[in-house]
C-alpha positions in Angstrom: -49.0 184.6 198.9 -46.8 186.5 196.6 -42.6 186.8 197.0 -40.8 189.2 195.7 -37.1 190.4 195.7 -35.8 193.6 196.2 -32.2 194.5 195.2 -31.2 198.3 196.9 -29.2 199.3 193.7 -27.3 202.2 195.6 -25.8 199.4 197.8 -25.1 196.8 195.8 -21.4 196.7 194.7 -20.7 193.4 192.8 -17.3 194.4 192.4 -16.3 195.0 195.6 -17.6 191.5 196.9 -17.7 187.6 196.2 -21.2 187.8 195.1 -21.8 185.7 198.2 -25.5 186.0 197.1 -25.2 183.5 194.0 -22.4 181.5 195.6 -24.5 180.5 198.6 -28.3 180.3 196.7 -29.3 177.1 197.3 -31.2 176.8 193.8 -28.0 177.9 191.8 -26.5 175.5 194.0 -28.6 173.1 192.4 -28.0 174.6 188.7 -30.6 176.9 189.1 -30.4 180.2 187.2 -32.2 181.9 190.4 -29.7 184.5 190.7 -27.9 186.1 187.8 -25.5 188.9 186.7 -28.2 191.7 184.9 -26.9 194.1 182.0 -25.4 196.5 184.4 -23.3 194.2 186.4 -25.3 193.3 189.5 -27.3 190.5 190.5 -31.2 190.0 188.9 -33.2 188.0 191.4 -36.2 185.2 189.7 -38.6 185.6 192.1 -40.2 182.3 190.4 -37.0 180.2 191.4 -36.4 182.0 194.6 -37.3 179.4 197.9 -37.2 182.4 200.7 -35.1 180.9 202.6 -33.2 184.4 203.0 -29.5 182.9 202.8 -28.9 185.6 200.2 -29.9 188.6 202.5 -28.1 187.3 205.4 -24.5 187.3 203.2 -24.9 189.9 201.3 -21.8 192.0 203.0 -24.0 195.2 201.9 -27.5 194.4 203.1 -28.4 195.3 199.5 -30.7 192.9 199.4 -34.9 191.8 200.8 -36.8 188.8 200.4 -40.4 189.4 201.5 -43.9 187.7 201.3 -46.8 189.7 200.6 -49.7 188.2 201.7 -51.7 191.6 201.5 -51.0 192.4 198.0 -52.2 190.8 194.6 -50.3 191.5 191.5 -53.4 192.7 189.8 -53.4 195.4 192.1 -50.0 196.6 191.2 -50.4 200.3 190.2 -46.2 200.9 189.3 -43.2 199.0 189.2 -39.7 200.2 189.1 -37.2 197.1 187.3 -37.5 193.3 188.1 -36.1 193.9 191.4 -37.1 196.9 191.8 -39.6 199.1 194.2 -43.8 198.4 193.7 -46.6 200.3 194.7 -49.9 198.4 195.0 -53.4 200.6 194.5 -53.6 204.5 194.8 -55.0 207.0 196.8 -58.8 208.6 195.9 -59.1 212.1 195.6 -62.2 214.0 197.3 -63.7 216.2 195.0 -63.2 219.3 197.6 -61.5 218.5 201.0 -58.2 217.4 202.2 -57.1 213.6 201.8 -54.0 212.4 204.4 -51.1 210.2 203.3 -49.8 208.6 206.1 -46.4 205.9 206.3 -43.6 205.2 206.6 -40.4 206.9 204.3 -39.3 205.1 201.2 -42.9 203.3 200.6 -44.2 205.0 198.1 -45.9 208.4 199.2 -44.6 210.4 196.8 -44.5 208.3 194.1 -48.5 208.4 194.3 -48.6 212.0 194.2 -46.6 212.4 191.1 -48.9 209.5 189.3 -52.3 211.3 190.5 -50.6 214.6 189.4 -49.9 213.3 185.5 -45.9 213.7 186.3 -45.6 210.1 186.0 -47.8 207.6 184.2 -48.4 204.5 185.9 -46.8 201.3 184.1 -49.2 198.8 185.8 -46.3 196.5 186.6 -45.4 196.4 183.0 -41.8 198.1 183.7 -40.8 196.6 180.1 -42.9 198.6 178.0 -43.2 202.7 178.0 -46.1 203.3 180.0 -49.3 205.1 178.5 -52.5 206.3 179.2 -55.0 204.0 177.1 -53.9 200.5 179.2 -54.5 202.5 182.5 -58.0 204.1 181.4 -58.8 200.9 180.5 -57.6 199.2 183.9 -59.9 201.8 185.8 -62.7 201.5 183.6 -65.8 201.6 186.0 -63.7 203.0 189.3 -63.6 206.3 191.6 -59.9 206.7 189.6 -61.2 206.3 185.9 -62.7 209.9 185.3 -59.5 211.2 187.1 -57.1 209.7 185.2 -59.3 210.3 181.6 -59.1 214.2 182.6 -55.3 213.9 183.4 -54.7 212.2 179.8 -56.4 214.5 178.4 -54.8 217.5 179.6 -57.6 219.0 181.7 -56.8 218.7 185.3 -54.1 221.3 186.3 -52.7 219.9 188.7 -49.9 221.9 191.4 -47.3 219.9 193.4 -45.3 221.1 196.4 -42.1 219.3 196.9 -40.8 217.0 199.4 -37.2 218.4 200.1 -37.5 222.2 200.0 -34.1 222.8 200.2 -33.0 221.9 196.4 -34.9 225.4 195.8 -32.4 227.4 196.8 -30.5 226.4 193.6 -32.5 228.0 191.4 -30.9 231.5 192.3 -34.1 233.2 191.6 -35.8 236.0 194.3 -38.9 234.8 195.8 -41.3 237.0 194.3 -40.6 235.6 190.9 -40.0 231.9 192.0 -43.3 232.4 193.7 -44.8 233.9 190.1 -43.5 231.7 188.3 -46.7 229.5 187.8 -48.7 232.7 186.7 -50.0 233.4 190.0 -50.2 236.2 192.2 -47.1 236.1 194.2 -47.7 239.1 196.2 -51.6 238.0 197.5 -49.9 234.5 197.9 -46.7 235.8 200.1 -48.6 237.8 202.3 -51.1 234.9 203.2 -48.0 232.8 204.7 -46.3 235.7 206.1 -43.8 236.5 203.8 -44.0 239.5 202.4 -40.9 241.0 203.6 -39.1 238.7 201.8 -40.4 239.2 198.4 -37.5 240.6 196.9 -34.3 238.3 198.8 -32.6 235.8 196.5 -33.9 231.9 197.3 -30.4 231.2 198.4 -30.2 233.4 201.8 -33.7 232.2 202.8 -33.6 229.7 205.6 -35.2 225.9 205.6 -38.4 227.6 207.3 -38.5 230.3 204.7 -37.8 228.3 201.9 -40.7 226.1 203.0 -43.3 229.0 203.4 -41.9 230.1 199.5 -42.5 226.8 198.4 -46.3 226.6 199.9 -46.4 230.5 198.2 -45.7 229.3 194.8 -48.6 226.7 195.3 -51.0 228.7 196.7 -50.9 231.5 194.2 -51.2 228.6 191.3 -55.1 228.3 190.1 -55.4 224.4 190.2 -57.9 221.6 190.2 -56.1 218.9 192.5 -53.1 220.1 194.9 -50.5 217.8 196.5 -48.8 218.6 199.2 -45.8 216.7 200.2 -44.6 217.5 204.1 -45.9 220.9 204.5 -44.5 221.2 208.2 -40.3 219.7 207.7 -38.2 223.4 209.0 -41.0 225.1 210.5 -41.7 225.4 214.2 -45.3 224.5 216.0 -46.7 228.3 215.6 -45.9 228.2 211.8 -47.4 224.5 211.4 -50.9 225.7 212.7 -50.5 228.8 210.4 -49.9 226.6 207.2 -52.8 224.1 208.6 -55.5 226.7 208.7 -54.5 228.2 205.5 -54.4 224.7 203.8 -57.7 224.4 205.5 -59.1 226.9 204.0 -57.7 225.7 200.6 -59.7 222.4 201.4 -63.1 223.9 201.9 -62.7 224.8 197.8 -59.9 222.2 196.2 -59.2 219.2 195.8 -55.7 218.6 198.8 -53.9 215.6 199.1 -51.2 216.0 201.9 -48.4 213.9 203.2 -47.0 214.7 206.3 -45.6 213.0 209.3 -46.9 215.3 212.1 -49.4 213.5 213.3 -51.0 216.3 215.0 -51.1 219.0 212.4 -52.3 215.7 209.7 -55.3 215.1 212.0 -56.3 218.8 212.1 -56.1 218.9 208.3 -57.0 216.3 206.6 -60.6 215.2 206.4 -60.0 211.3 205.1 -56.6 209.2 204.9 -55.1 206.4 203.1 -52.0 204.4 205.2 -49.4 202.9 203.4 -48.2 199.3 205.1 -45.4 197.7 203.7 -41.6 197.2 203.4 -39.6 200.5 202.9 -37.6 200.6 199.6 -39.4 197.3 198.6 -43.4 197.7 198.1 -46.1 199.8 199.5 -49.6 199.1 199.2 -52.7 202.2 199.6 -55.3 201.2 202.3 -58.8 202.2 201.8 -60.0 205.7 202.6 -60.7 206.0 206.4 -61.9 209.1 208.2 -59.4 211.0 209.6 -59.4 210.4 213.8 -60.1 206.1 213.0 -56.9 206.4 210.3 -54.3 208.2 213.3 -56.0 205.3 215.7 -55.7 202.3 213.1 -51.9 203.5 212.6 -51.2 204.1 216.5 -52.7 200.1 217.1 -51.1 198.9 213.8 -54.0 196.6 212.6 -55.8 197.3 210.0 -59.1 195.7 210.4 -61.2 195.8 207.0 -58.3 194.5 205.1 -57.0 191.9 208.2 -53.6 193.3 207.8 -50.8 194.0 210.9 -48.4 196.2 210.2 -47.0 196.5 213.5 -46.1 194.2 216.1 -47.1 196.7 219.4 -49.2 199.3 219.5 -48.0 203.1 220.0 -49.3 203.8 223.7 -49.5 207.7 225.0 -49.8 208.7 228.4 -51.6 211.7 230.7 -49.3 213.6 232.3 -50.0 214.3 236.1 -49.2 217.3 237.5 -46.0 217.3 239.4 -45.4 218.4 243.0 -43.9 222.0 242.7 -40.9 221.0 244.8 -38.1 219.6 242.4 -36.6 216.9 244.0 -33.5 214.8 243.2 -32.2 217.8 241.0 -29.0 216.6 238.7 -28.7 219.2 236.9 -28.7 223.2 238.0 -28.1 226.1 235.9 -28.3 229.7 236.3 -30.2 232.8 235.0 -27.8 233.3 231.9 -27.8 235.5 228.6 -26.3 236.2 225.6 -26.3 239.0 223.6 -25.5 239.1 219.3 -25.6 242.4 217.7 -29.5 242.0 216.3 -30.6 239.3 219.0 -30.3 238.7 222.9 -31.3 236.1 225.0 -32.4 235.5 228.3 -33.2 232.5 230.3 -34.3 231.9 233.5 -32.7 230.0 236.0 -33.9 226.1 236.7 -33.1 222.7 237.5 -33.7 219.5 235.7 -34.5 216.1 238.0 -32.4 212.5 237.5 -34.2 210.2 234.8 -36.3 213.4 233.7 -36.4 214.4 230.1 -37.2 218.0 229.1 -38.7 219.0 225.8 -37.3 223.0 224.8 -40.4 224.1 222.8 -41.3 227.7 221.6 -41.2 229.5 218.1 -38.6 229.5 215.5 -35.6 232.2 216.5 -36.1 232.7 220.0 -32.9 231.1 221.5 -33.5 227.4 221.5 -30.3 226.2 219.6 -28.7 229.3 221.3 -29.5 227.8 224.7 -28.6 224.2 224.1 -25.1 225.6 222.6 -24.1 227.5 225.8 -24.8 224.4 228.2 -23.2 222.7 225.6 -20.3 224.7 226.2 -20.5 225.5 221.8 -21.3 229.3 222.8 -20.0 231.5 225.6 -22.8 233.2 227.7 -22.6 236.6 227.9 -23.8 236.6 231.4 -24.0 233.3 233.7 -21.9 230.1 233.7 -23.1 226.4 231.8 -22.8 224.4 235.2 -20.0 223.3 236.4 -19.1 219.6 236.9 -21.9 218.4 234.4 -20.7 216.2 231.3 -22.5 216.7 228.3 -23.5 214.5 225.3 -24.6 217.1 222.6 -26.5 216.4 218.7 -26.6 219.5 217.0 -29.4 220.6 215.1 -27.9 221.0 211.6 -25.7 217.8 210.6 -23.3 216.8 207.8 -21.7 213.4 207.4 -18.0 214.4 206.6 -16.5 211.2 207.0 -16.9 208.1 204.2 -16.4 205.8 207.2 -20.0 203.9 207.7 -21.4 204.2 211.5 -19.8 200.9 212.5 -16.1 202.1 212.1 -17.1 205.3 213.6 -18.5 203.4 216.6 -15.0 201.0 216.3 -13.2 204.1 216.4 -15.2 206.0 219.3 -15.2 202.8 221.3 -11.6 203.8 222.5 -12.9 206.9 224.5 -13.7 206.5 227.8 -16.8 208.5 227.3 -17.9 206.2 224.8 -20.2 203.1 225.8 -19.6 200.6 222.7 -22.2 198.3 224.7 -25.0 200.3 225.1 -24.9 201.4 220.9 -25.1 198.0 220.0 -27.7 196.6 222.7 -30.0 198.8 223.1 -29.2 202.0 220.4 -28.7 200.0 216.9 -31.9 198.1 217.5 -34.1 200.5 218.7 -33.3 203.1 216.6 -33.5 200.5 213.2 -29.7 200.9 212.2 -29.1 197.1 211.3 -29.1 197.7 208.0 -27.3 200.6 207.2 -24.3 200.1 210.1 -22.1 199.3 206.8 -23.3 202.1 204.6 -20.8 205.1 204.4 -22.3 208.6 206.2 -21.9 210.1 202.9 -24.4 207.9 201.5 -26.8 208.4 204.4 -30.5 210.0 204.0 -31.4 212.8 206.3 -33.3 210.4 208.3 -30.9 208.1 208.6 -27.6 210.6 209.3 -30.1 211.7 212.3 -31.0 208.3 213.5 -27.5 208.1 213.3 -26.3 210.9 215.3 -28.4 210.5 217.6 -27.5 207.2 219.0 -23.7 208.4 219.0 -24.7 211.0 221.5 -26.9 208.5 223.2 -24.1 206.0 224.0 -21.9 208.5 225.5 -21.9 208.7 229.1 -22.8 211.9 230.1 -24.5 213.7 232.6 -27.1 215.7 230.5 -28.0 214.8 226.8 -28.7 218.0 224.7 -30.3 216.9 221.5 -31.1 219.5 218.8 -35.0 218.2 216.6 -34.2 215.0 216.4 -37.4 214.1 214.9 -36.5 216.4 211.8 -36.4 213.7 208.4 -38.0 211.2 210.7 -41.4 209.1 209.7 -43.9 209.0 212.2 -43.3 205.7 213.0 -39.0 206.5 213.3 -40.2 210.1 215.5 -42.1 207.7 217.8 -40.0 204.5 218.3 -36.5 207.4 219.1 -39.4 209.4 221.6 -39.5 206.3 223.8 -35.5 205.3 222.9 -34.6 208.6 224.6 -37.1 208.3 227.6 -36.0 204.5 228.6 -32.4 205.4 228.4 -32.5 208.4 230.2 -34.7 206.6 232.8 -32.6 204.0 232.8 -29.2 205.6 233.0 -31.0 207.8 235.8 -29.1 210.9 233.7 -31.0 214.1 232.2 -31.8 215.2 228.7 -32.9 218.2 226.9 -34.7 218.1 223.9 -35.4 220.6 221.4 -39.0 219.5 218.8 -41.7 221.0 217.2 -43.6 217.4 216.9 -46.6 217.7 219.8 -47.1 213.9 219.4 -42.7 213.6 219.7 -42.3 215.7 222.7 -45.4 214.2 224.3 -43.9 210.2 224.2 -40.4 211.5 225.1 -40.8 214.3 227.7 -41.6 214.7 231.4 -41.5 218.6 231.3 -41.2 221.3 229.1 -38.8 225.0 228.9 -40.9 227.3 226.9 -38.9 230.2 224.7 -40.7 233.2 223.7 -40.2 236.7 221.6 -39.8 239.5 223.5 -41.0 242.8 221.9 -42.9 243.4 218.7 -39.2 243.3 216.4 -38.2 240.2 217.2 -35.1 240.7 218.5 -35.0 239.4 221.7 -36.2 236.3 223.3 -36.8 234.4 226.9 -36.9 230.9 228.1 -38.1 229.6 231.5 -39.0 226.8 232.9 -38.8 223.7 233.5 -42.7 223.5 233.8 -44.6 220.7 233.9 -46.1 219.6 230.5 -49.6 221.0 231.6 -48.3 224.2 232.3 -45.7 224.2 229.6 -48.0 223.6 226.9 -50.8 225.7 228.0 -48.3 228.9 228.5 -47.1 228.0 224.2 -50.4 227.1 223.2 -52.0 230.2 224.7 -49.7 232.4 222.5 -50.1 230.4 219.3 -54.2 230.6 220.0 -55.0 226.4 219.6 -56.3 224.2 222.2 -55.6 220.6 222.4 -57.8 217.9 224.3 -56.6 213.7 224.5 -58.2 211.1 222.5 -60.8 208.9 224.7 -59.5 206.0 223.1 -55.8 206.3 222.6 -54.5 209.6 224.8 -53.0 211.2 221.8 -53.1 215.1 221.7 -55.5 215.9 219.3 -56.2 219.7 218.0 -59.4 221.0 218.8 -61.3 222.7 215.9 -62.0 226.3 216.4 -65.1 227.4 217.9 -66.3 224.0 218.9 -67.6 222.9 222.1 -64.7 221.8 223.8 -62.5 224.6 222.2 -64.9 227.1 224.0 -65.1 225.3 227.1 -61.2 224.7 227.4 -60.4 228.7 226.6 -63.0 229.6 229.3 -61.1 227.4 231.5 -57.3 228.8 230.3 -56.7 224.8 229.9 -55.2 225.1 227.0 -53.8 221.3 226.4 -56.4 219.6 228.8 -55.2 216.6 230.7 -57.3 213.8 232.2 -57.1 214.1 236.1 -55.1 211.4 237.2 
């Protein structure tokens, strides 16, 4: 069993504390040198002298600190080490030589950083974080492995390699127009633009491109690149369900003559891609370590149950349950919450929605394409935007997390929870019972907003709006920066406590597996007309009805896994993918 320390440098500040870390070590207690000041200022960690009795984590004022044991990893498995107390990855992913390989985990454990080592960005230092690192050490580390003829082409400058990046949004910076950010690898832009639908685009500037856009230029630039390995990190973050299956058949098609290596956190669209996967088990910011290649549909169940048989490992403590969903009884009963037809009209877009009525303790996914009213829709109950015709209903409280957010405040979510606690509205109880621990915020309570990752700012907001008291709960994708594992665990947060608070919720996703844990029926928006500029909701349906009136439009059918009654995309032309269109079941439920 190995120990090692982790010191979060971005929240360690050693001069805004007592360094209650080394005053209370029991070691240096004992005259010790376990914990140190380093060159820069802040504490250095021995992981030799360290005793694990976690007194250090539990007063550091920051929660800058982890001490873990790693009985899974060896240190001769150690593929790249970031500083003494820094971040490690153990082993690395294998490419197929054609086909798609998954990367599936959790944020901050070192995804990305093995797609920038297989793709030559980065060379692997081995655990060696003294030394420069370089290629001869490595070749000779992998000498006789799947990885050593990889890694000999890559120091030799002969795989070409093409990388799609994480966060999208940074691209807008460069201030170039998409045709020539989407040329700039030498490819051809305007074959590659057309093949994800954006060739009406070609010639606006990066920065008036939306996060979906910028996403689709981004998978452009990649596609019209002529490589020999292509990594692919989150393909699906801004786009909606219908452009998720577009991108997933066209890197499909990619796979049947490349080498693909994708990360992604829709488990849905990962399963219909990827032909193998690798899961990543660890501690987030502190080590990660590469499972074995497992075929695709055994890799979503391993992660779902949590236990990773060949290499006796848990990585988490209950497994991820789904369940059928029943048809319903037409008759809504026990309605809270009634609204009427309503619409609104902009001067290029109008909206219409049909009248409907969602029941107490029901929670009802808004699902449809991209710019068809969602947000539009959740802003006028919201009381954000004024209909144009109809009324938001009257008497109803709402608790609203917008779709778009930005931490304005250096306050950390603690004060803000102080200072909200006042309100009336405000359930100070509730956030720290059931929303702090559910949604994982222990550790960053103390951390300014500013300083927040997109993930985090959403787990964030979305437990504010949670511990209001309020009659309906409108929250706008609050999956988006969300791991699987964070989309799943705030699926069932929002289910119990609407459930349990015997309130309603609407909730606007484009994660199949999300809305399918978190909802009990579904509003489906659609465009009207061939220009796109006008669009209808209706609904509340129940899921089956929901889902097979969006997934009839999008042309995919879904079926449940026997073992784990996940929604799983069927491939195209198969058996069950003829049977089910025959049939117009479309997302095929078990009968009850």
């Amino acid at each position: 069993m190995a120990r090692i320390a982790i010191l979060l440098n971005d929240r360690c500040h050693p001069k805004e504390c007592q360094w209650e870390c080394q005053a209370y070590c029991p070691p240096v207690r004992m005259g010790q040198e376990c914990i140190i000041e380093g060159p820069n200022g802040k504490p250095i960690i021995s992981e030799t002298l360290c005793i694990g009795c976690g007194i250090c984590v539990h007063k550091c004022p920051f929660d800058a600190i982890k001490i873990l044991n790693t009985p899974q990893a060896e240190e001769s498995e150690i593929v790249h080490r970031y500083g003494y107390n820094g971040f490690r990855l153990y082993r690395l992913p294998i490419p197929l030589a054609t086909g798609i390989t998954g990367l599936l985990g959790a944020n901050g454990i070192g995804k990305s950083t093995a797609l920038r080592i297989l793709g030559g960005v980065e060379v692997p230092n081995l655990g060696d974080y003294e030394h420069p690192a370089a290629w001869p050490p490595v070749l000779e580390h992998y000498r006789g492995t799947a990885l050593h003829a990889h890694f000999e082409r890559v120091a030799r400058g002969e795989l070409k390699t093409v990388m799609k990046p994480q966060y999208v949004d940074r691209l807008a910076e460069s201030g170039d127009r998409v045709r020539d950010y989407v040329a700039g690898s030498g490819g051809k832009a305007d074959v590659a633009l057309g093949e994800v639908g954006m060739s009406q685009r070609a010639d606006r500037l990066m920065t008036e491109l939306s996060g979906g856009e910028l996403q689709l230029a981004a998978l452009a630039r990649v596609l019209a690149t002529d490589a020999d390995l292509y990594l692919i990190d989150e393909p699906s973050s801004y786009l909606d369900i219908v452009h998720r299956l577009e991108v997933a058949r066209i890197l499909r098609r990619l796979g049947e003559r490349k080498s693909v290596i994708v990360v992604e956190h829709d488990l849905a669209l990962l399963d219909y891609l990827a032909d193998q996967a690798h899961l990543l088990y660890g501690e987030s910011a502190a080590f990660g370590v590469v499972s074995h290649p497992i075929p695709m549909r055994s890799a979503i169940n391993t992660y779902l149950n949590g236990y990773l048989k060949d290499e006796n490992v848990r990585f988490r403590t209950e497994a991820v349950r789904f369940v059928a969903h029943p048809p319903k009884p037409p008759a809504r009963q026990n309605a809270l919450v009634t609204f009427p037809e309503m619409e609104k009209a902009f001067p290029e877009f109008h909206l219409t929605v049909g009248a409907g009525a969602i029941a107490r303790g029901e929670t009802v996914g808004i699902v449809g394409p991209n710019a068809t009213g969602k947000t539009t829709f959740v802003r006028m109950l919201a009381g954000v935007e004024t209909p144009t015709r109809g009324t938001p209903p009257p008497g109803v409280t709402v608790s609203y997390k917008p779709q778009y957010l930005k931490a304005t405040q250096a306050a950390s979510l603690r004060e803000r929870a102080s200072a909200l606690a006042s309100e009336p509205t405000f359930d100070h109880r509730t956030f720290e019972r059931d929303l702090v621990p559910g949604l994982h915020l222990d550790e960053i309570l103390d951390v300014a907003l500013t300083d927040l990752s997109g993930g985090e700012l959403q787990r964030s907001a979305v437990a504010l709006a949670l511990a209001r008291t309020a009659t309906l709960y409108l929250l706008d994708e609050p999956s988006a920066y969300l791991d699987a594992d964070e989309r799943m665990a705030m699926a069932r947060l929002i289910r119990r406590q609407v459930e349990r608070q015997a309130v309603s919720a609407l909730v606007v996703d484009h994660d199949v597996y999300f809305l399918d844990l978190a909802s009990d029926a579904l509003m489906v928006f659609q465009p009207e007309g061939t220009n796109g500029t006008s669009g209808r909701g209706d609904g509340p349906f129940a899921m089956r009805e929901g889902m097979n009136r969006l997934l009839r439009t999008v042309d995919v059918t879904f079926r449940r896994d026997a073992e784990t009654l996940r929604p799983r995309i069927n491939r195209e032309g198969s058996v069950l993918d003829r049977e089910q269109r025959a049939q117009g079941e479309y997302y095929y439920e078990p009968a009850s």
